[in-house]
One Martini backbone bead per residue (centre of mass of N, CA, C, O) as a GRO file, in nm:
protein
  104
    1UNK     BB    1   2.586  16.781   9.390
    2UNK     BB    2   2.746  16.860   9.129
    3UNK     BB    3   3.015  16.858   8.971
    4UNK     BB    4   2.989  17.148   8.846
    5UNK     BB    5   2.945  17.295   9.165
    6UNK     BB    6   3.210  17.155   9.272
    7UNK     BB    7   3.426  17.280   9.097
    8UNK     BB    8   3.284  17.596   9.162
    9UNK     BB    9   3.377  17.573   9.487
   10UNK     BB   10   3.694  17.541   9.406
   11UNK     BB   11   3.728  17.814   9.267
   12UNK     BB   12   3.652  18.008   9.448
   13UNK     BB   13   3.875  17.955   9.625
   14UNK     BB   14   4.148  17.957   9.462
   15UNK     BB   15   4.114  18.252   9.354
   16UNK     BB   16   4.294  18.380   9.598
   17UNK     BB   17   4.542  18.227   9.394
   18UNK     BB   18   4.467  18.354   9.076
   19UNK     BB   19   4.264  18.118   8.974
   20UNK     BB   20   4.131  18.008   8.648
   21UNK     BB   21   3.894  17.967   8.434
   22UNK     BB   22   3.912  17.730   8.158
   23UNK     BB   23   4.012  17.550   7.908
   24UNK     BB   24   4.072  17.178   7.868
   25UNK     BB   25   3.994  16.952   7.676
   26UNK     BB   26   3.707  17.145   7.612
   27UNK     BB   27   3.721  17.143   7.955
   28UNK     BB   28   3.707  17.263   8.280
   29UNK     BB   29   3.954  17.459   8.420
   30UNK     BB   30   4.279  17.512   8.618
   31UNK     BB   31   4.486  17.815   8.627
   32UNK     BB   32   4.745  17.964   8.682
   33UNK     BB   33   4.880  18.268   8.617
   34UNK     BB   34   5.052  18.136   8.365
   35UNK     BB   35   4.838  17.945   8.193
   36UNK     BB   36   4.818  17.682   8.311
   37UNK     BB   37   4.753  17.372   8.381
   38UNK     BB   38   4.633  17.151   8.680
   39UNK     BB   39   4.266  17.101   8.650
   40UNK     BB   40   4.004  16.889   8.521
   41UNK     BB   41   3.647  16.850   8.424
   42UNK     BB   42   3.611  16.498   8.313
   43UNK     BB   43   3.324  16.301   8.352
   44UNK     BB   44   3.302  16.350   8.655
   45UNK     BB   45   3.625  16.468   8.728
   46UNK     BB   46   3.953  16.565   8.852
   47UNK     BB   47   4.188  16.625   8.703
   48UNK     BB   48   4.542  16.610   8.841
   49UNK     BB   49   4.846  16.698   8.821
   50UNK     BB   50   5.046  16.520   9.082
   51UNK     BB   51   5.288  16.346   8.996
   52UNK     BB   52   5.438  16.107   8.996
   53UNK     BB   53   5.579  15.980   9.316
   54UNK     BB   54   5.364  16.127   9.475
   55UNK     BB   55   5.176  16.145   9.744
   56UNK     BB   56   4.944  16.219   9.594
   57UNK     BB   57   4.933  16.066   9.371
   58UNK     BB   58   4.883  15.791   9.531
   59UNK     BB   59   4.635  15.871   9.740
   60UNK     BB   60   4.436  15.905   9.484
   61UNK     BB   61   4.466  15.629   9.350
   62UNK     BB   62   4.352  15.502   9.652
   63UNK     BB   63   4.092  15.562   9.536
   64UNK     BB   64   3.783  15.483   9.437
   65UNK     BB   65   3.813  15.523   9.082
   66UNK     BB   66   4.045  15.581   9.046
   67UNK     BB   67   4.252  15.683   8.756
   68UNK     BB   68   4.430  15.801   8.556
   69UNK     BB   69   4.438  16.005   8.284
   70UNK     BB   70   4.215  15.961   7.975
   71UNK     BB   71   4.103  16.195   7.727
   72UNK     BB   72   4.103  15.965   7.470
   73UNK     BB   73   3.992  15.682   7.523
   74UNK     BB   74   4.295  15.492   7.406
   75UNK     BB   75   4.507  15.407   7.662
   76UNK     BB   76   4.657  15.683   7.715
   77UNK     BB   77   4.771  15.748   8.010
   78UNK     BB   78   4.878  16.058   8.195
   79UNK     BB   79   5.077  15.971   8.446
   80UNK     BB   80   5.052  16.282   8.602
   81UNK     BB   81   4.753  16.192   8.587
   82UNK     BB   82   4.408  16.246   8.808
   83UNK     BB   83   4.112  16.071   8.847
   84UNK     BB   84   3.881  16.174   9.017
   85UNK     BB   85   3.576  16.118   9.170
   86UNK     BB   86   3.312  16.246   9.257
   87UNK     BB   87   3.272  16.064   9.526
   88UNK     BB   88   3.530  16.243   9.602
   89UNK     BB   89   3.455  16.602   9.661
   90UNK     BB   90   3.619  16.594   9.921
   91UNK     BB   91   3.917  16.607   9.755
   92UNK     BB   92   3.961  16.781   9.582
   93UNK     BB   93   4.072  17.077   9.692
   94UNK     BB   94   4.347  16.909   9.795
   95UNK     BB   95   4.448  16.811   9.487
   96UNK     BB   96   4.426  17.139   9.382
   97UNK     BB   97   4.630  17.226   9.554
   98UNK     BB   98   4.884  17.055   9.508
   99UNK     BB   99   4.898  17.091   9.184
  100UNK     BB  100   4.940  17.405   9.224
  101UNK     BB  101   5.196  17.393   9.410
  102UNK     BB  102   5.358  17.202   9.198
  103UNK     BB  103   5.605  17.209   9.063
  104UNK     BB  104   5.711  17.152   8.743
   0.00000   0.00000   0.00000
């Protein structure tokens, strides 16, 4: 499956949590009902806002090939945002109900 069937795949789940698809840095995102952005899919990968310190954050980090989340590809990496690569996309929806889940 393409990255883009494995986003559309994890997007059915969270439907049901009220999460909606919409744009963010003009790539595919998923939205709380609040209509913030939580992970959007950039470059085959799935960005998730996880913070920094958090379990989570941790977990993704330690996955081949995630890092921060540079949407500039600028070297300014978003601290609180984790790239999980397409390769791990069996681990996409554990990151992203983690991401809609977690206060900000």
């Amino acid at each position: 499956m393409s990255a883009q069937d494995d986003f559309e795949q994890v997007a059915a789940v969270l439907a049901d949590r009220g999460v909606t698809v919409s744009k963010v840095f003009g790539k595919p995102a998923y939205k709380n009902l609040d209509g913030k952005a939580f992970a959007c899919l950039f470059q085959d990968a799935l960005a998730c806002r996880l913070i920094d310190g958090t379990p989570e954050h941790d977990e993704a980090l330690a996955l081949p090939g995630a890092e921060l989340f540079d949407p500039s590809s600028r070297h300014r990496p978003m601290k609180d945002w984790v790239s999980v690569p397409h390769a791990n996309a069996d681990r996409w929806l554990h990151f992203a109900e983690a991401a809609h889940d977690r206060k900000h």
